[in-house]
Wavefront OBJ file of the C-alpha trace (Angstrom):
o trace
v 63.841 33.474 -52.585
v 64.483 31.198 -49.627
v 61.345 33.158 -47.722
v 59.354 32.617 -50.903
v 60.009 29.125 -51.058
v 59.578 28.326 -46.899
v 56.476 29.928 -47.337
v 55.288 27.797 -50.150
v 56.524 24.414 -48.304
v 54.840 25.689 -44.855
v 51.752 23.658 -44.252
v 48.770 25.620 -44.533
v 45.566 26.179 -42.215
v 43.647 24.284 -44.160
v 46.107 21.493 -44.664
v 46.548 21.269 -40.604
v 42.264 20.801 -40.884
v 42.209 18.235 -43.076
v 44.858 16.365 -41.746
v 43.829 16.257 -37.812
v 40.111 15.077 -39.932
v 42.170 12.544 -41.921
v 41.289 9.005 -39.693
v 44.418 7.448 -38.671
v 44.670 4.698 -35.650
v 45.766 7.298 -32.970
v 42.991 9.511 -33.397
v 40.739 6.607 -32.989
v 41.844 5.449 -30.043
v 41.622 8.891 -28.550
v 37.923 9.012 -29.454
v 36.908 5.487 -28.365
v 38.788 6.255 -24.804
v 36.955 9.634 -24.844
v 33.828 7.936 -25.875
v 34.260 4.847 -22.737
v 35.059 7.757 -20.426
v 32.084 9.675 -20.753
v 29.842 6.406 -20.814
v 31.473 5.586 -17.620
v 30.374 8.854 -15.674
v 26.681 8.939 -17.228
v 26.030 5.408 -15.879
v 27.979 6.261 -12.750
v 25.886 9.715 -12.950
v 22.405 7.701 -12.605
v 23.024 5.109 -10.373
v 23.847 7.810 -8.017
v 20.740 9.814 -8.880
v 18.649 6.266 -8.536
v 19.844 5.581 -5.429
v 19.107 8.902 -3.618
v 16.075 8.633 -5.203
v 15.040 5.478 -3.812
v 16.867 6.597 -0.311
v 14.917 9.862 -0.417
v 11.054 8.643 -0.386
v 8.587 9.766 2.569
v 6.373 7.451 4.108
v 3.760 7.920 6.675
v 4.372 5.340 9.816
v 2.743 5.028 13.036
v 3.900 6.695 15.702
v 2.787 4.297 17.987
v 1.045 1.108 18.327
v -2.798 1.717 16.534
v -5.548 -0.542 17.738
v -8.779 -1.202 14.933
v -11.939 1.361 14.954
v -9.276 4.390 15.798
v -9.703 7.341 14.377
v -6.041 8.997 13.443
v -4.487 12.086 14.947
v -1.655 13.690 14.698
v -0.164 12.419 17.436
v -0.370 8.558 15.728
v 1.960 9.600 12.867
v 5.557 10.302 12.138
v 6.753 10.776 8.534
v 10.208 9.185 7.743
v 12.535 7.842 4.691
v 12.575 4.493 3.515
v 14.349 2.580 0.256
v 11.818 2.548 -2.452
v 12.380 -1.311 -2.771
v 10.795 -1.668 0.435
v 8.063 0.645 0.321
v 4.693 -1.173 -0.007
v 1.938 -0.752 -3.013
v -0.412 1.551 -1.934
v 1.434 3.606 1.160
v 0.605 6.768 2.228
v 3.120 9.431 1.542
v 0.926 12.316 3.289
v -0.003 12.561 6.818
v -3.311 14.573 5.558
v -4.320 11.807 3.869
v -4.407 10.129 6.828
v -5.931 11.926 9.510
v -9.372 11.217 10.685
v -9.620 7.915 8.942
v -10.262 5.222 11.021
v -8.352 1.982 11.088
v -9.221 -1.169 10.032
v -6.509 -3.403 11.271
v -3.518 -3.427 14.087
v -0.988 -1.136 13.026
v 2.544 -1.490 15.414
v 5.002 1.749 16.254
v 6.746 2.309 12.799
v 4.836 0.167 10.551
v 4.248 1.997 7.402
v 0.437 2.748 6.702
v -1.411 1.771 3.530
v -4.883 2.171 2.289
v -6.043 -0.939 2.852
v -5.480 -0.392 6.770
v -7.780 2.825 6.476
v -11.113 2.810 6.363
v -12.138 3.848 2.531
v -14.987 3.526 -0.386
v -12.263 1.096 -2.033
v -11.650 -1.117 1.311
v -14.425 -4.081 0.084
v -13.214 -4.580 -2.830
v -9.581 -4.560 -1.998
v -10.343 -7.212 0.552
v -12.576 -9.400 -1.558
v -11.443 -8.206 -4.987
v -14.745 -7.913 -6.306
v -16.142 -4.516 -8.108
v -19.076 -4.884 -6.738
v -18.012 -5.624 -2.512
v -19.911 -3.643 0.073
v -19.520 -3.368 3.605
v -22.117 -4.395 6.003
v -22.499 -3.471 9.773
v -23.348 -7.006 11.451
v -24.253 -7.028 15.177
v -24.006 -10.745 15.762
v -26.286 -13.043 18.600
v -23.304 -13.491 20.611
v -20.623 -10.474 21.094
v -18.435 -13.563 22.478
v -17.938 -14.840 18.999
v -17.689 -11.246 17.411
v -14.729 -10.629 20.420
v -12.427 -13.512 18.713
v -13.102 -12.505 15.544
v -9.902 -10.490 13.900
v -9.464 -8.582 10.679
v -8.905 -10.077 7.671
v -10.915 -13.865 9.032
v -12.859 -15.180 6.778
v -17.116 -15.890 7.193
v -19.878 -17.610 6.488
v -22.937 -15.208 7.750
v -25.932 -17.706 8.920
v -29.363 -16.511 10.770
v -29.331 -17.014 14.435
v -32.752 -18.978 15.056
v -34.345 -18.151 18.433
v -34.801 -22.005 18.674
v -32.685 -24.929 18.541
v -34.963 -26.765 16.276
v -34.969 -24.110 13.745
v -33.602 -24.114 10.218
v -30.511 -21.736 9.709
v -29.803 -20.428 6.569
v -26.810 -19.114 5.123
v -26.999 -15.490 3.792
v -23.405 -14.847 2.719
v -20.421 -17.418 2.188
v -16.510 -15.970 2.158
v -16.926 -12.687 3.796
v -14.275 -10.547 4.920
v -14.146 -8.930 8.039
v -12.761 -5.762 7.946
v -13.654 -4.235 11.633
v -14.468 -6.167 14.655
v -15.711 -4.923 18.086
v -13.027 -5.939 20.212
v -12.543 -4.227 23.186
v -9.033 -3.803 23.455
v -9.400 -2.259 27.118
v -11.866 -4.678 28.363
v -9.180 -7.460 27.906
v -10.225 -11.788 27.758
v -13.969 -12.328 25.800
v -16.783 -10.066 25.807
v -20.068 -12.369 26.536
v -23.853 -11.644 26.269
v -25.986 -8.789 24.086
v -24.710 -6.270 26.987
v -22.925 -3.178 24.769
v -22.938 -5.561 21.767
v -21.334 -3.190 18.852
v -21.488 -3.970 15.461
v -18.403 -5.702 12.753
v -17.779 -4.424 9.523
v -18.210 -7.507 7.171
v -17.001 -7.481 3.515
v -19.035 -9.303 0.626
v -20.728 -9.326 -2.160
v -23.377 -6.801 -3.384
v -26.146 -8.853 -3.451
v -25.120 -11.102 -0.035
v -24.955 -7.274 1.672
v -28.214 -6.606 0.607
v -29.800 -9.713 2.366
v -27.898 -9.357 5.572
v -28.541 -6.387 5.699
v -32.243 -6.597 5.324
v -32.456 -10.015 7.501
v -29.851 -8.308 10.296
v -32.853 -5.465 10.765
v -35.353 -8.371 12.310
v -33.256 -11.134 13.706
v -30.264 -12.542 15.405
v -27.323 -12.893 13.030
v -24.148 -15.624 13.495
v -20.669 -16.552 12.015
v -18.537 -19.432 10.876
v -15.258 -18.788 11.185
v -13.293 -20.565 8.136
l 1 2 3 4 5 6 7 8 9 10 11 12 13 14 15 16 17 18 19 20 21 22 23 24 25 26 27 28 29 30 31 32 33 34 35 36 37 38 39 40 41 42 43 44 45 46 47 48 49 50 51 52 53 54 55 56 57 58 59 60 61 62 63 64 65 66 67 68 69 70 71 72 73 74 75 76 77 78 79 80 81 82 83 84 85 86 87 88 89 90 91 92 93 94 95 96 97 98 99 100 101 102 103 104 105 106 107 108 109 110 111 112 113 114 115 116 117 118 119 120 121 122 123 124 125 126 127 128 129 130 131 132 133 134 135 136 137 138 139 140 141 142 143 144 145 146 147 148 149 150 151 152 153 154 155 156 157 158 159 160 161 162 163 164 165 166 167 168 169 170 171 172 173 174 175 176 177 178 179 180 181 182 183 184 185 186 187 188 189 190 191 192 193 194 195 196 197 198 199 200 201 202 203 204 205 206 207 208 209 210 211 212 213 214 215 216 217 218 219 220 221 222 223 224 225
């Protein structure tokens, strides 16, 4: 009788279910720790995986100093990690993407390389931000002006009459130059026509078409802006 009746007042399996279901404030606080807890280590989980992520990026650099008109080696670059906040629009992240192109602007030992220091289809019209930007060899009157000319200046491209008296006129207004013939080994100015080399001027569509056309029978200048 006593078994019969211990084993009637014994809770049950089902009764132990429903009660550790039943809410009740100790339960909940269990949860809502639990619940903080795991919170906690997911946001701890992805800051960790943002900031090796942004500490883990390859760049393309210069291995040394880079002079315009270059054409890369592989000897110029190294590849190395930077933080993602600091890593410009537009950088290369592959060295192939990089070799043979020829520069368009001083590049110093362990500068990072972007596209608009390599000479590209898209280079006019990142440096004028028109659609329609071409680039147009000039070979100016004077290599002394085109030997203190640097990239990025900004141009006003004007014939070159043979005499003083002579009307200029102006063929392009705002162009960008995006190569110059510097001589980087010849140090101080270049003077005269002697070994005169061509810049790379950015304008335009319809400017490049008419110095292009007037560059073929005459002398060509600049004003510097």
């Amino acid at each position: 009788m006593r078994g019969f009746l211990r084993s009637e007042l014994s809770p049950r399996v089902v009764d132990r279910v429903r009660h550790a279901l039943r809410p009740g404030w100790t339960r909940s606080v269990v949860i809502r720790r639990a619940a903080a807890i795991v919170l906690v280590l997911c946001a701890v989980g992805a800051t960790v995986v943002g900031h090796r992520s942004e500490q883990s990026r390859a760049v393309v650099v210069a291995a040394r100093d880079l002079t315009p008109g270059h054409a890369i080696s592989a000897d110029d670059l190294a590849v190395t990690d930077a933080p993602g906040e600091l890593i410009p629009t537009g950088a290369v992240r592959l060295t192939a993407d990089a070799l043979g192109r020829t520069l368009v602007g001083r590049v110093r030992a362990g500068e990072i390389l972007t596209d608009v220091r390599l000479l590209s289809p898209a280079l006019p019209a990142q440096l004028t931000g028109r659609a329609d930007a071409r680039l147009v060899p000039v070979r100016l009157a004077d290599e002394t002006v085109a030997s203190v000319l640097r990239e990025g200046d900004v141009v006003d491209v004007l014939t070159a009459p043979d005499a003083p008296t002579s009307r200029k006129t102006v063929l392009a207004t705002g162009a960008i130059v995006a190569l110059t013939s510097h001589n980087e080994e010849a140090g101080g100015l270049a003077s005269g026509r002697s070994g005169a080399r061509p810049i790379l001027l950015a304008m335009s569509e319809d400017e490049a078409h008419d110095v292009a056309a007037v560059g073929l029978d005459g002398p060509l200048t600049v004003v510097v802006h």
